[in-house]
PyMOL commands that place a pseudoatom at each C-alpha (Angstrom):
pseudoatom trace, name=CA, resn=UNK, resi=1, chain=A, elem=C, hetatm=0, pos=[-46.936, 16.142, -137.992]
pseudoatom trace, name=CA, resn=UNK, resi=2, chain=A, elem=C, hetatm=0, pos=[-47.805, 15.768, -134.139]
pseudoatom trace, name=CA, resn=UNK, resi=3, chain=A, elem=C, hetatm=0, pos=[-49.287, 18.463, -132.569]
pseudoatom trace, name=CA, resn=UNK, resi=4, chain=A, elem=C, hetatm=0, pos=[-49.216, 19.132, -129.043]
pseudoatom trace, name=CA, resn=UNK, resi=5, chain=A, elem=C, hetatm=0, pos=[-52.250, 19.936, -126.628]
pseudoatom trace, name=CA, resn=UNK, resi=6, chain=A, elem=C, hetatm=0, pos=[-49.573, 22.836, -124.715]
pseudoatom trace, name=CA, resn=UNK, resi=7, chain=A, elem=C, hetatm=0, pos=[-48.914, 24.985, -127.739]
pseudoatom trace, name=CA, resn=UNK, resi=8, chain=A, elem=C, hetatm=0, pos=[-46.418, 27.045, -125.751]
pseudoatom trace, name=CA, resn=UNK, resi=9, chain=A, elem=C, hetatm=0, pos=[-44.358, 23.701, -124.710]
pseudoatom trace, name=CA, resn=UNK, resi=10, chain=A, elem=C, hetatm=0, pos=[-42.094, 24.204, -128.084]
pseudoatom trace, name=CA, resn=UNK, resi=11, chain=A, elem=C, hetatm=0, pos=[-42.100, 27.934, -128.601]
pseudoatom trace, name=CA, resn=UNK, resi=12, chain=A, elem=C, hetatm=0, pos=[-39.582, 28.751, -126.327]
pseudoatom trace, name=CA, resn=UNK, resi=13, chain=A, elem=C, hetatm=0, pos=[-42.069, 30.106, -123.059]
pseudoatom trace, name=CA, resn=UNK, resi=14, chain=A, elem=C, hetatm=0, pos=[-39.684, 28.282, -121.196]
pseudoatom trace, name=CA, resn=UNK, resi=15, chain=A, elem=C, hetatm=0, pos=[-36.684, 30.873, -121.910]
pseudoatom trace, name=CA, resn=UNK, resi=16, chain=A, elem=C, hetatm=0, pos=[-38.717, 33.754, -120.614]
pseudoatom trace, name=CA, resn=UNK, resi=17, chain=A, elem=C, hetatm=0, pos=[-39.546, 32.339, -117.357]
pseudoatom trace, name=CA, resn=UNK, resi=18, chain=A, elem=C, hetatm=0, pos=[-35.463, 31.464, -117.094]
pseudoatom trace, name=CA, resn=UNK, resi=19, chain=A, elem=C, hetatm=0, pos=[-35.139, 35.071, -118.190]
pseudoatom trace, name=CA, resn=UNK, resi=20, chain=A, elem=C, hetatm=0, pos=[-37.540, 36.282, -115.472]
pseudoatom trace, name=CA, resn=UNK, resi=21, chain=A, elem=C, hetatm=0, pos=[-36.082, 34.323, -112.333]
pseudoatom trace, name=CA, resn=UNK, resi=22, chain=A, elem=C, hetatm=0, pos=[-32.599, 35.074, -113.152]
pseudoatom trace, name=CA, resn=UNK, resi=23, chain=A, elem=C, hetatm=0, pos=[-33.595, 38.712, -113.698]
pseudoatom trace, name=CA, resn=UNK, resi=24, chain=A, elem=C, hetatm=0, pos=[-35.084, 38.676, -110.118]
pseudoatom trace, name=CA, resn=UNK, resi=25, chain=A, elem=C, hetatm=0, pos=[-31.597, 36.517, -108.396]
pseudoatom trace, name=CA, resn=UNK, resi=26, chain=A, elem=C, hetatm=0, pos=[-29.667, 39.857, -110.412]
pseudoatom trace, name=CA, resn=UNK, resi=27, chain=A, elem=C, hetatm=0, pos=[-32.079, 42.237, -109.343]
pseudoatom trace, name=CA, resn=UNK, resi=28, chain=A, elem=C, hetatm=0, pos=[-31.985, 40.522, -105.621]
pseudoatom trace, name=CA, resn=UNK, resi=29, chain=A, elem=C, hetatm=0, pos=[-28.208, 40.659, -105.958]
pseudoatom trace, name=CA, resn=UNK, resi=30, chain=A, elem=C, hetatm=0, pos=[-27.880, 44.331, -106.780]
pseudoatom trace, name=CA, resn=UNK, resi=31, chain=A, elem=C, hetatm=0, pos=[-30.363, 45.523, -104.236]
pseudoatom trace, name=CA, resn=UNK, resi=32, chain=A, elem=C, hetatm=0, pos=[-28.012, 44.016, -101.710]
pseudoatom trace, name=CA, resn=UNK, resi=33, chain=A, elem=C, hetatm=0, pos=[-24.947, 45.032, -102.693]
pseudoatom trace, name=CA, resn=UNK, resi=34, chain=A, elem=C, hetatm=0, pos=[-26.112, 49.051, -103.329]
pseudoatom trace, name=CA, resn=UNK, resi=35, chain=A, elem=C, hetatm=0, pos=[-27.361, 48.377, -99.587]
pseudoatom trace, name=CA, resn=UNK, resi=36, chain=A, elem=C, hetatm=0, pos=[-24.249, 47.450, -98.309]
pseudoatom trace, name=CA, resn=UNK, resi=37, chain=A, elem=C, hetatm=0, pos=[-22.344, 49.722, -100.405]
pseudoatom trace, name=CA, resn=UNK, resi=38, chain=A, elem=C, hetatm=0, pos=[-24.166, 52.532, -98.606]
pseudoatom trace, name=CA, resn=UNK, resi=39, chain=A, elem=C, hetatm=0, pos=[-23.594, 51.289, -95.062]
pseudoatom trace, name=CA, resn=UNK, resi=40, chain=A, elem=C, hetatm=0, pos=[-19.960, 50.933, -96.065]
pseudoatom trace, name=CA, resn=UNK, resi=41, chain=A, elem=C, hetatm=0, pos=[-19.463, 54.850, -97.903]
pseudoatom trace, name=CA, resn=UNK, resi=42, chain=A, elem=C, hetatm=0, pos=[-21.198, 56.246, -95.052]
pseudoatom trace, name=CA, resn=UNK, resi=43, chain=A, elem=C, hetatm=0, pos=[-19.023, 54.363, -92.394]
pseudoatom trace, name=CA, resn=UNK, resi=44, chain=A, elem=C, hetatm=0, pos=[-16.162, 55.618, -94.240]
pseudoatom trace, name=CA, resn=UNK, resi=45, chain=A, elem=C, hetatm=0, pos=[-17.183, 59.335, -94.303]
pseudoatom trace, name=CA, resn=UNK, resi=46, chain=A, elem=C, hetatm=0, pos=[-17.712, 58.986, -90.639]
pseudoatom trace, name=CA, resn=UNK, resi=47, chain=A, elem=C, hetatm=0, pos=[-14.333, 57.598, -89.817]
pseudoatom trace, name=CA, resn=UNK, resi=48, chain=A, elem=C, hetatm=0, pos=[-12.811, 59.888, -91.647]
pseudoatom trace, name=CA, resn=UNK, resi=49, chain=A, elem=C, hetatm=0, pos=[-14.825, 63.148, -90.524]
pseudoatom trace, name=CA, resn=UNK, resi=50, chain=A, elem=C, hetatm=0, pos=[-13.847, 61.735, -87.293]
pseudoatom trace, name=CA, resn=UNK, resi=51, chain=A, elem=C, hetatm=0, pos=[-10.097, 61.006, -87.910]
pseudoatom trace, name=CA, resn=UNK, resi=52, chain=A, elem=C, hetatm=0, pos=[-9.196, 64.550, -88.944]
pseudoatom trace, name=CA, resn=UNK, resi=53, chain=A, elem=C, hetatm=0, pos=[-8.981, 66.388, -85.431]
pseudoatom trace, name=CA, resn=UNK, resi=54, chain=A, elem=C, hetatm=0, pos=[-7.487, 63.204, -84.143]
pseudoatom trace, name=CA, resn=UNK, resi=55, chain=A, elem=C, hetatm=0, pos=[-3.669, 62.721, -82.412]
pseudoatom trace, name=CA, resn=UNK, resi=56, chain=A, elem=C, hetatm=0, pos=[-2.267, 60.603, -85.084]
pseudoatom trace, name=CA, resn=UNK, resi=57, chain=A, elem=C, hetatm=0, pos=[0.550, 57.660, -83.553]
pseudoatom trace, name=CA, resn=UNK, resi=58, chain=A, elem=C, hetatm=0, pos=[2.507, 57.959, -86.478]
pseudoatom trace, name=CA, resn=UNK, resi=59, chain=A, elem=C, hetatm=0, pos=[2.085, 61.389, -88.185]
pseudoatom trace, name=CA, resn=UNK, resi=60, chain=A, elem=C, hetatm=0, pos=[5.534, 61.294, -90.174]
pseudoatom trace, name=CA, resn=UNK, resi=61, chain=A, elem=C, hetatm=0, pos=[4.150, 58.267, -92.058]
pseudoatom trace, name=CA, resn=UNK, resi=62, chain=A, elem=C, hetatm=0, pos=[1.729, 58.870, -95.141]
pseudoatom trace, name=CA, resn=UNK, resi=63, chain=A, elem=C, hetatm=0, pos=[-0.023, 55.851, -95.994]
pseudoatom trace, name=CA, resn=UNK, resi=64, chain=A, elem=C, hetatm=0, pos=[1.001, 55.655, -100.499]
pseudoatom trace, name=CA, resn=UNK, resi=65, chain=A, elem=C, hetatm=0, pos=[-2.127, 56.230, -102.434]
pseudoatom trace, name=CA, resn=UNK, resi=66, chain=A, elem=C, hetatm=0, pos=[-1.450, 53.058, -104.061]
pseudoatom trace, name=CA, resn=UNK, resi=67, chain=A, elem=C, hetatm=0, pos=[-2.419, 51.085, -101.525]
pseudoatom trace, name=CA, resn=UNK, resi=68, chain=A, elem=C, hetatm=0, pos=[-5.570, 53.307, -100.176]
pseudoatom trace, name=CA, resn=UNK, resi=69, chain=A, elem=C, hetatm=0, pos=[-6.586, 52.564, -103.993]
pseudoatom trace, name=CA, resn=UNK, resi=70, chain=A, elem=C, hetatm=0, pos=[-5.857, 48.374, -103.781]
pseudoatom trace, name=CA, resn=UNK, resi=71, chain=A, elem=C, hetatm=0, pos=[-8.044, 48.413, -100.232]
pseudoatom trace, name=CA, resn=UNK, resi=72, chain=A, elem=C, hetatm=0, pos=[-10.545, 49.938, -101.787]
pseudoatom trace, name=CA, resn=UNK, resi=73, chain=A, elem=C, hetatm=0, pos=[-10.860, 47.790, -104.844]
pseudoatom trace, name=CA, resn=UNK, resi=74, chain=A, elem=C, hetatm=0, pos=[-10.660, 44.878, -102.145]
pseudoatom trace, name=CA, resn=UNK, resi=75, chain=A, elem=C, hetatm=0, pos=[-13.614, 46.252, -100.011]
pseudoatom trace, name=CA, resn=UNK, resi=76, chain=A, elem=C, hetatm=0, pos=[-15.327, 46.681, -102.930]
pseudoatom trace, name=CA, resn=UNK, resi=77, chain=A, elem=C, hetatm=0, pos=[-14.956, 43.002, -104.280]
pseudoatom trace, name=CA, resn=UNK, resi=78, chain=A, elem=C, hetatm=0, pos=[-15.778, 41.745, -100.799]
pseudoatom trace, name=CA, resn=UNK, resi=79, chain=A, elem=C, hetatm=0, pos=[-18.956, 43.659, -100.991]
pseudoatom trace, name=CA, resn=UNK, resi=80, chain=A, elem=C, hetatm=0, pos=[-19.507, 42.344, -104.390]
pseudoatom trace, name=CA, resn=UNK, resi=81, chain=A, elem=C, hetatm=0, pos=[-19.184, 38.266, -102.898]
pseudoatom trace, name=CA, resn=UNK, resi=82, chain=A, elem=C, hetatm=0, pos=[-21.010, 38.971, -99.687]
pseudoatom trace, name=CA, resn=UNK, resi=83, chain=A, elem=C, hetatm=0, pos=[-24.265, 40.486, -101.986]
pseudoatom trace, name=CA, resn=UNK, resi=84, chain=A, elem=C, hetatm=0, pos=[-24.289, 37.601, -104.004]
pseudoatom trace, name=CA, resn=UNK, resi=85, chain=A, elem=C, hetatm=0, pos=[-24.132, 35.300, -101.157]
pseudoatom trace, name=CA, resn=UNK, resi=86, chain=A, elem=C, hetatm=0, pos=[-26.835, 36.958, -99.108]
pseudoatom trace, name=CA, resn=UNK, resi=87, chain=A, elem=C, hetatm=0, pos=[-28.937, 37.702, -102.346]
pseudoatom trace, name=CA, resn=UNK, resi=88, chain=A, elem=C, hetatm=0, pos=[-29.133, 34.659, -103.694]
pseudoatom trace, name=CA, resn=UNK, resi=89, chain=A, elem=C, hetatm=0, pos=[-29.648, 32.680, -100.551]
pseudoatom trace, name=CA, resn=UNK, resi=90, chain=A, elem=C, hetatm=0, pos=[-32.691, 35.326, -100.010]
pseudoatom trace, name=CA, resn=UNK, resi=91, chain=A, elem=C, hetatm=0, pos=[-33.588, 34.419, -103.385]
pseudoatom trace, name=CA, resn=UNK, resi=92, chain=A, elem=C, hetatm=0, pos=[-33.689, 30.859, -103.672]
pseudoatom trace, name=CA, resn=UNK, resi=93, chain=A, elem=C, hetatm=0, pos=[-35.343, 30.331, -99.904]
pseudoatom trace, name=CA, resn=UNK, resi=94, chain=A, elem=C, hetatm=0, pos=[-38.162, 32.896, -101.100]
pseudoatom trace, name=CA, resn=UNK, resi=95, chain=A, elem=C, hetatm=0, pos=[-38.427, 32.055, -105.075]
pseudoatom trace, name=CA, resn=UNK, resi=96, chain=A, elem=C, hetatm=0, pos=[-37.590, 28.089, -104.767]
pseudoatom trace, name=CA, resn=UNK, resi=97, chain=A, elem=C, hetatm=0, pos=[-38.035, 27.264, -101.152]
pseudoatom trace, name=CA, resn=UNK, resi=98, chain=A, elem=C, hetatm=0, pos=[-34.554, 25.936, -100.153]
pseudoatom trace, name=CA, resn=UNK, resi=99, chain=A, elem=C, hetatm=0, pos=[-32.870, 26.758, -97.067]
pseudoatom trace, name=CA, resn=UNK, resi=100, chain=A, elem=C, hetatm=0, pos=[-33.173, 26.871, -94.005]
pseudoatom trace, name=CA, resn=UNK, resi=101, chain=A, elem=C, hetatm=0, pos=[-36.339, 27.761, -91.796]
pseudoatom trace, name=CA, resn=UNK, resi=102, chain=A, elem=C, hetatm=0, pos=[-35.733, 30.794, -89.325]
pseudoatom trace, name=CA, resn=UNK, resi=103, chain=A, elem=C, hetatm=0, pos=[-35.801, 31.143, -86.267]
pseudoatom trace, name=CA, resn=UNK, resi=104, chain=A, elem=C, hetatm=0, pos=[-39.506, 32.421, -84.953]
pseudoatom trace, name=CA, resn=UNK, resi=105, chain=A, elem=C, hetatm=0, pos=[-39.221, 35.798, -82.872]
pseudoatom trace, name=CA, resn=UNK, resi=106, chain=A, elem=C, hetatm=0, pos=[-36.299, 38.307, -83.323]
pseudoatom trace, name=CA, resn=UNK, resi=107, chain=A, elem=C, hetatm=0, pos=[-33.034, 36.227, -82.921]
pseudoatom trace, name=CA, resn=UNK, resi=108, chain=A, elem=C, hetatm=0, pos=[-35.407, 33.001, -82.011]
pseudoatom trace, name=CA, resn=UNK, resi=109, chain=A, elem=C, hetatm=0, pos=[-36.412, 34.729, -78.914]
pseudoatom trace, name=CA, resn=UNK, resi=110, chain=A, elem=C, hetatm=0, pos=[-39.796, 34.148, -79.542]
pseudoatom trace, name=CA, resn=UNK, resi=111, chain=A, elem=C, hetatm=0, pos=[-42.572, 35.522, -76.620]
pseudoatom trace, name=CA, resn=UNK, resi=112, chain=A, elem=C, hetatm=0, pos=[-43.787, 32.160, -74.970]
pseudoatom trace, name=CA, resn=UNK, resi=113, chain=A, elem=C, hetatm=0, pos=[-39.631, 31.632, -73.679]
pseudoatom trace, name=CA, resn=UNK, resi=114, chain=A, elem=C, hetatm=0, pos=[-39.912, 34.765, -71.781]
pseudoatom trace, name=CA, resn=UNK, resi=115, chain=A, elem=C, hetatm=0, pos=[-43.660, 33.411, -70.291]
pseudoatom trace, name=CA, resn=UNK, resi=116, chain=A, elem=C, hetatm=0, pos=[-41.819, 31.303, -67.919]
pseudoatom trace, name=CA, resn=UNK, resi=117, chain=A, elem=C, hetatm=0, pos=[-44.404, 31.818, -65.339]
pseudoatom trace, name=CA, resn=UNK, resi=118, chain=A, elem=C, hetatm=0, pos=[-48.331, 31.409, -66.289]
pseudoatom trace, name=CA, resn=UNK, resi=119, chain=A, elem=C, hetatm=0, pos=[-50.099, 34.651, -65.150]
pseudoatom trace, name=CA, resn=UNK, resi=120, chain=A, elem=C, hetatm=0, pos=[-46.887, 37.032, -65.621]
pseudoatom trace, name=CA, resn=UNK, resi=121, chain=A, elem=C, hetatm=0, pos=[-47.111, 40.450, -67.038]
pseudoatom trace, name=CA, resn=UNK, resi=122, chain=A, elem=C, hetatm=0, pos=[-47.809, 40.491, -71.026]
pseudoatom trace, name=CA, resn=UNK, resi=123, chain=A, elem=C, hetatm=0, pos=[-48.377, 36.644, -70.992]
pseudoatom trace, name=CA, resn=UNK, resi=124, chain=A, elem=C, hetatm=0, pos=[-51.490, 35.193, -71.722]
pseudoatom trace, name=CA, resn=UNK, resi=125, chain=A, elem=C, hetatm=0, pos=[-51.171, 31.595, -71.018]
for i in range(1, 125): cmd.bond("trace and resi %d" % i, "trace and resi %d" % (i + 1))
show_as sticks, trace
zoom trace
């Protein structure tokens, strides 16, 4: 019987570390979504705090409950895809380097593009 030199190559050590990354692309995923989630339950309490001393256009016409119900589901879903786009391209530029590189500065406004003129005020070249 052949023995190997790595005596965790056939033991399985290989399942844990698939067990570990994909734990970290969920965990990645979820982090994102309860963040949006919040932004989005707290823009809707503010609308809505804010729509009841309005003039409505229409105030004969009740919107069914059915259908607040289906555009919530919707938002919801949406939420869902947009985490798991933004988490796992988060994940795999940070875990497994792809991507792409971004921008340096805020927005790519980095501080030598505003040093247009040698000597200015908060430039030191």
């Amino acid at each position: 019987m052949l023995r190997t030199i790595d005596r965790h190559a056939n033991s399985g050590g290989g399942h844990d570390m698939f067990f570990r990354q994909f734990g970290s692309l969920l965990a990645t995923i979820a982090v994102c979504y309860c963040a949006l989630l919040a932004c989005y339950l707290i823009t809707c309490i503010v609308v809505t705090r804010l729509n009841r001393r309005a003039v409505k256009i229409q105030s004969a016409r009740q919107t069914p409950t059915s259908h607040i119900k289906r555009d919530l589901r919707q938002s919801l879903v949406s939420l869902a895809v947009i985490a798991g786009m933004l988490g796992a391209g988060h994940w795999s530029y940070t875990n497994l380097g792809w991507g792409l590189r971004p921008l340096p500065g805020i927005g790519g406004a980095s501080p030598r593009s505003y040093c247009s003129t040698p000597g200015s005020i908060g430039c030191t070249g």
